[in-house]
C-alpha positions in Angstrom: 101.0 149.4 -114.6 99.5 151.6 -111.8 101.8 155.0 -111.8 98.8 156.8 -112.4 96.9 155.4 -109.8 99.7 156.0 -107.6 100.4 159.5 -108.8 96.6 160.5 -108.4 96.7 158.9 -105.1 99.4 160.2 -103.6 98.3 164.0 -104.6 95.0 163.5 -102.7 96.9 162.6 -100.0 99.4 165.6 -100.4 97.5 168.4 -101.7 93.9 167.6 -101.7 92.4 170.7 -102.7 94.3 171.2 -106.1 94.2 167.9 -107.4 90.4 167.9 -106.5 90.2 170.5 -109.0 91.9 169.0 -111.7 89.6 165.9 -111.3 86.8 168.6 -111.2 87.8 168.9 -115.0 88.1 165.4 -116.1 85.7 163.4 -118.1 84.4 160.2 -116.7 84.0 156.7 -117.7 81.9 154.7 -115.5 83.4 151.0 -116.3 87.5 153.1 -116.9 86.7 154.2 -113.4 85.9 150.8 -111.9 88.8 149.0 -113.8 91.5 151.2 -113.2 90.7 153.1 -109.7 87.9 151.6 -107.4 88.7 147.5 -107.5 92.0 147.8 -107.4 92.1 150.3 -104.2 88.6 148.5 -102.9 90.3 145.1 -102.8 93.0 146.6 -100.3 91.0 146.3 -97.2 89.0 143.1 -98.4 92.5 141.6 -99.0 94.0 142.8 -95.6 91.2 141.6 -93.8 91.2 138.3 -95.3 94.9 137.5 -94.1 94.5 139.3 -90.7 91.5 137.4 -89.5 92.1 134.5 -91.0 95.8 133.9 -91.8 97.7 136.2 -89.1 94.4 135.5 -87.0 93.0 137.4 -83.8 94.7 137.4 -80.3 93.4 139.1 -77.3 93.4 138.7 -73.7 95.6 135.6 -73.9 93.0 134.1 -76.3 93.9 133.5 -80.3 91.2 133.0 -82.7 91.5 132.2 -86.7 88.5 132.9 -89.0 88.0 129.4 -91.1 89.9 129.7 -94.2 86.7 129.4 -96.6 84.9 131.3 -94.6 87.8 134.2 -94.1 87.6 133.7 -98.6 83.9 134.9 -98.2 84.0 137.6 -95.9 86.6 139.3 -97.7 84.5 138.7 -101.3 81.2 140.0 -99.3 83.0 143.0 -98.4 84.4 143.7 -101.6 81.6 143.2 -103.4 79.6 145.4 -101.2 82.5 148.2 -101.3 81.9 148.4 -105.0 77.9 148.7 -104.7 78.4 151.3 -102.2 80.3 153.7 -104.0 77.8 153.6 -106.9 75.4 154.0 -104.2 76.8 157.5 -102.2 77.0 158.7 -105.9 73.4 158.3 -106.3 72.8 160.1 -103.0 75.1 163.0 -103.5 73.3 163.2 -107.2 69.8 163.4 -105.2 70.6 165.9 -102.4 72.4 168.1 -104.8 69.1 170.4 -106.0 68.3 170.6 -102.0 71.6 173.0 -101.4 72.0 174.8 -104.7 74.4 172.1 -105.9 74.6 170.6 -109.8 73.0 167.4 -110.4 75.6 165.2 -112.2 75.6 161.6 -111.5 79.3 161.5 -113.2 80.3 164.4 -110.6 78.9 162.9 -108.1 80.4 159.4 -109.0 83.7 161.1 -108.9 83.6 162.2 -105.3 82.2 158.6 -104.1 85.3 157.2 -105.8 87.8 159.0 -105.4 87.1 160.5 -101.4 87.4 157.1 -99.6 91.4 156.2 -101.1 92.9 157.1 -97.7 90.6 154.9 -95.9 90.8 152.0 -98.7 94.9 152.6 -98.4 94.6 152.2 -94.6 93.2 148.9 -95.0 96.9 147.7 -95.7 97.1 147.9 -91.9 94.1 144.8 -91.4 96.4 142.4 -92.6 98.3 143.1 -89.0 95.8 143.0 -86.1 97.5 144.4 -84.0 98.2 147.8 -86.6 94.2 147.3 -87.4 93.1 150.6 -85.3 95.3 152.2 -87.6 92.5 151.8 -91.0 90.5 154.0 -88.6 93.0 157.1 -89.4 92.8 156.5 -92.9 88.8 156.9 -92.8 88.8 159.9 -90.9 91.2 161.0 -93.4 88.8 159.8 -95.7 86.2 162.5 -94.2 88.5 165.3 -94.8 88.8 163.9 -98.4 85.0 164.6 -99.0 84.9 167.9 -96.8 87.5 169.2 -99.3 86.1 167.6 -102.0 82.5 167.6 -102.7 82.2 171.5 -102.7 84.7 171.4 -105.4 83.0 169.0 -108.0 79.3 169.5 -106.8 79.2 173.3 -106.3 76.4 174.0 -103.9 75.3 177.1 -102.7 77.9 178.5 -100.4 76.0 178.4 -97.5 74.8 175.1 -97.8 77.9 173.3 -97.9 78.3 172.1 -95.0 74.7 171.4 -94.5 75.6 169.3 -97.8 78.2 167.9 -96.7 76.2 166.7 -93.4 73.4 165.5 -95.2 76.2 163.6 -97.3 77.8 162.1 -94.3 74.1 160.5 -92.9 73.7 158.9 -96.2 77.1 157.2 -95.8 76.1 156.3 -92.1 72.9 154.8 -93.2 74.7 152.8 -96.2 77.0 151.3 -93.5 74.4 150.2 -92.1 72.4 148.2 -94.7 76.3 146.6 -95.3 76.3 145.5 -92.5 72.9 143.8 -92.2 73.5 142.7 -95.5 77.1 140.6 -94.2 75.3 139.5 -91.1 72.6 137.7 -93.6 74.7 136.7 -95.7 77.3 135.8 -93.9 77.8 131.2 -93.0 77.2 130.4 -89.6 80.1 129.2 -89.1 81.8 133.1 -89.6 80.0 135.1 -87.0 82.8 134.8 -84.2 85.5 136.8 -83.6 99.2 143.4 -102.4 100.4 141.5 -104.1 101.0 140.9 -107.2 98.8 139.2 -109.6 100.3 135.9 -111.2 102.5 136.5 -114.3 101.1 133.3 -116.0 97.5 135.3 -116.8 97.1 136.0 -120.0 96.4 139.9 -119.9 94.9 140.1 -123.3 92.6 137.2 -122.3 92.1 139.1 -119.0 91.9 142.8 -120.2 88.5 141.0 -122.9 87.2 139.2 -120.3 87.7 142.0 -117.6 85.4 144.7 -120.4 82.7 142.1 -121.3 82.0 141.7 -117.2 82.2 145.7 -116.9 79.3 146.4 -120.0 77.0 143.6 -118.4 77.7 144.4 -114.7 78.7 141.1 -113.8 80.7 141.5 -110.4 81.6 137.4 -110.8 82.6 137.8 -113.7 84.9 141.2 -113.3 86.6 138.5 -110.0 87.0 135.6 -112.5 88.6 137.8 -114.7 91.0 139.8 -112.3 91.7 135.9 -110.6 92.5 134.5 -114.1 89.3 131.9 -112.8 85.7 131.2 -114.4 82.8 133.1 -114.0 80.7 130.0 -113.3 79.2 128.1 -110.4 77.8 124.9 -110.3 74.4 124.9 -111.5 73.1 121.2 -110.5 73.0 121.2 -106.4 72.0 117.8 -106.6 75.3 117.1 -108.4 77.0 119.0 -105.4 74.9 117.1 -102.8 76.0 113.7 -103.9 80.0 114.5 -103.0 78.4 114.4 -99.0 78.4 110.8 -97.9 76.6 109.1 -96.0 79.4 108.3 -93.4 82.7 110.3 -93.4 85.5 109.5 -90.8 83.5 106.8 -88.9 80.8 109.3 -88.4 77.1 109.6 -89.6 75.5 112.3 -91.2 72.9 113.7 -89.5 71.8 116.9 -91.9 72.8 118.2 -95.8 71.9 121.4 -97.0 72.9 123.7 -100.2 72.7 127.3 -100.0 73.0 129.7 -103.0 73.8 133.4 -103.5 73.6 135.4 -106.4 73.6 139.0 -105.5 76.1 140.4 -104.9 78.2 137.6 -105.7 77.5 134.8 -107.2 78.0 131.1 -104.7 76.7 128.2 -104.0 77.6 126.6 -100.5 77.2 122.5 -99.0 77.3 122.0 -95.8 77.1 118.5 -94.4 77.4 117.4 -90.4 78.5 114.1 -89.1 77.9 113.1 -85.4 79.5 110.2 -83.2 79.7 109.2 -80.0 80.0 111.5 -77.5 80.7 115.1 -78.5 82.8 113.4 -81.6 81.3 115.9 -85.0 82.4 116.8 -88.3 81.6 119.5 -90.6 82.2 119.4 -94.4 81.7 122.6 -96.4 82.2 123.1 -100.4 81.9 126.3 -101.5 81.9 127.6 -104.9 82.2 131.2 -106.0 83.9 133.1 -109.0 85.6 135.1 -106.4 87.4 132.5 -105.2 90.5 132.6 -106.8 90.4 136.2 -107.5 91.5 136.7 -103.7 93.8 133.6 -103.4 95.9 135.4 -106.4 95.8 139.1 -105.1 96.7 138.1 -101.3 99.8 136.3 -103.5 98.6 132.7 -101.4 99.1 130.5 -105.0 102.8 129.5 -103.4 102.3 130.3 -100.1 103.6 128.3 -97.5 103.8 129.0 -93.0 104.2 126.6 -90.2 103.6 127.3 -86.8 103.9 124.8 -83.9 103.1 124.5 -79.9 104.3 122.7 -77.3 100.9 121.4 -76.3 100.5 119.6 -79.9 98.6 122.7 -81.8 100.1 123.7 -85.1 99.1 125.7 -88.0 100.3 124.7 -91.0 99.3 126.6 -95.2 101.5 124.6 -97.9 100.6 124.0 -101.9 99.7 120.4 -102.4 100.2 120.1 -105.8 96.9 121.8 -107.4 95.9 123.0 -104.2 96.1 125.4 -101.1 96.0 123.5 -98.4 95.5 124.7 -94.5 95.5 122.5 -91.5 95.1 123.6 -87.8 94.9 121.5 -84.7 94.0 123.5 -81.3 95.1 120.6 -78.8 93.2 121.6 -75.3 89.8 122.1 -76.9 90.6 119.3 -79.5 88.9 121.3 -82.4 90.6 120.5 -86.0 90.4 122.1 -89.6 91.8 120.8 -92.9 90.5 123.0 -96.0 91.6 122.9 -99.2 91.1 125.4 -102.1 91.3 124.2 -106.0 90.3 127.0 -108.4 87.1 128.8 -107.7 86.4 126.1 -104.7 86.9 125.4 -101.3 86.4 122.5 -99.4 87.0 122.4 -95.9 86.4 119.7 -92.9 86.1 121.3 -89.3 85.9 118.4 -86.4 86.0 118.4 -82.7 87.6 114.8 -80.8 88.7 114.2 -84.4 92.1 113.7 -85.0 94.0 115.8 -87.5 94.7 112.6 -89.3 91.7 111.6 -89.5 90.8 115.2 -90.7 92.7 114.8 -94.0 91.7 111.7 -94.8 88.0 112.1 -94.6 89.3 115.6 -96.9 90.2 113.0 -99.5 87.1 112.1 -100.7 86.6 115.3 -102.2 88.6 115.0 -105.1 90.0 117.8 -107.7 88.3 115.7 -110.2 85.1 115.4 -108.7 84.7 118.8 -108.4 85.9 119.0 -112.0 83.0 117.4 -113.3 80.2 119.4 -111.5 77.7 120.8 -114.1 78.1 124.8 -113.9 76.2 127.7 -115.8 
């Protein structure tokens, strides 16, 4: 399905100078380009990151940390999603500078180089899934660099002794583009996240897919181009009161003490509960529902839909990912701190319970009262 892909890659990697030159001579389609080439190779790193941080999880001077599963889902849409704007958005800045050093102006040029220099760094991302391989995504960006220095003179033409002034001026719009990512995530980003391929299913219907996959391209709708590649719907839940009233008032003999619904819709589409419940003592609970079109896009390309690991300590803590029936279920239980997590994914949602002095038991059966159903029957638009 790829060969292409994997041909075109592969001679970038190879022989970067002549296959720059025969994509120097190829037309461009803007929404072709982003099908076949840029979210397929941009969901690499998103992907690895996702099952590094929070399925592999992070270990460092004799500590071990796991993102939360829902929030590990969002971080890796956030940073796909932004991928994709970026690379639209170092085309526009190539196709700006160009009159400034003798170069062409030709957004589709332009759009070329944007998409096609960063494959060594987007192939490198492989390497997140494994923290302890992770440094190695840095060789693949530097490789990345060399990509563009080879690159850019090719399918931009500037004047010959403004190329690397070009290519400078280039590379400072890139910096600056990181850096408005990464304000971006950090904004965007839950609370609750800011510590430290596989096959898609065979059941999707492709023709189904391949419609609903063009329709999001021609509209720009980045939810809907997930909900397409995910075999998932483009929709969220509309009514937050709706989503408000699965938060009760007491949930595993504790009270809750404060509600609130948050909702996103650039550059993904989300909507997110969160509700806290207090006890005695340090006893608390956190629900969480989150909603996004992205969803089950990333639960189908990490290949999680029958995923099932089991870890256990000798102190009590375990780790455990099954499928429940209609859902992808994670549980985790660190035993000297007596923190707890039980999340659950069904289709485009999560639902997940974090607790501290709350037994993993207790855990899943305060989970129950979010039910499939329930979340079924939310109004979404």
């Amino acid at each position: 399905m790829y060969e292409p892909q994997i041909k075109r890659a592969k001679n970038l990697i190879r022989s970067p100078l002549s296959e720059w030159e025969v994509i120097d001579g190829e037309r461009v389609d803007v929404a072709e380009l982003y099908k076949t080439w840029i979210m397929p190779l941009a969901a690499i790193p998103a992907i690895g990151g996702f099952i590094g941080h929070s399925i592999m999880g992070v270990g460092a001077f004799g500590m071990h940390y796991r993102v939360p599963f829902f929030a590990g889902i969002f971080n890796g849409l956030l940073s796909f999603a932004l991928t994709l704007g970026a690379v639209y958005a170092f085309a526009w800045i190539l196709n700006l500078l160009a009159p400034y050093f003798g170069a062409q102006k030709n957004f589709h040029q332009a759009l070329k180089v944007a998409a096609y220099a960063p494959v060594a760094g987007w192939l490198a991302g492989v390497f997140l899934a494994i923290p302890m391989l992770s440094l190695l995504a840095l060789a693949g960006g530097f490789y990345s660099l060399y990509l563009l220095y080879v690159g850019l003179p090719v399918l931009m033409a500037p004047a010959k002794d403004k190329e690397i002034l070009y290519l400078v001026a280039a590379l400072f719009g890139a910096l600056l583009l990181n850096i408005m990512m990464g304000q971006i995530t950090q904004g965007m980003r839950p609370a609750s996240i800011n510590a430290p391929h596989a096959r898609l299913s065979q059941n999707l219907d492709q023709e189904k897919q391949s419609k609903a996959m063009e329709k999001a391209l021609q509209s720009g709708d980045l939810g809907g181009m997930l909900a397409a590649l995910g075999g998932g719907s483009a929709k969220v839940v509309s009514d937050t009161e709706a989503l408000k009233k699965l938060a009760p008032d007491r949930l595993g003999g504790l009270k809750r003490v404060s509600l609130t619904v948050e909702k996103l819709d650039v550059p993904i589409r989300a909507i997110t509960l969160k509700a806290k419940y207090e006890g005695k003592g340090d006893r608390h609970m956190t629900l969480t529902i989150m909603n996004s079109p992205g969803v089950n896009f990333l639960k189908t390309m990490a290949g999680l839909s029958g995923a099932v690991r089991s870890t256990k300590k000798n102190d009590g803590s375990f780790e455990k990912l099954s499928k429940e029936k209609d859902r992808l279920v994670m549980q985790s239980w660190d035993a000297p701190s007596a923190k707890g997590n039980y999340a659950w994914s069904y289709k485009n949602f999560i639902v997940s319970l974090e607790g501290r002095d709350v037994p993993p038991k207790t855990l899943r059966k305060a989970a129950t009262v979010i039910t499939s159903a329930a979340l079924d029957d939310l109004p979404t638009g």
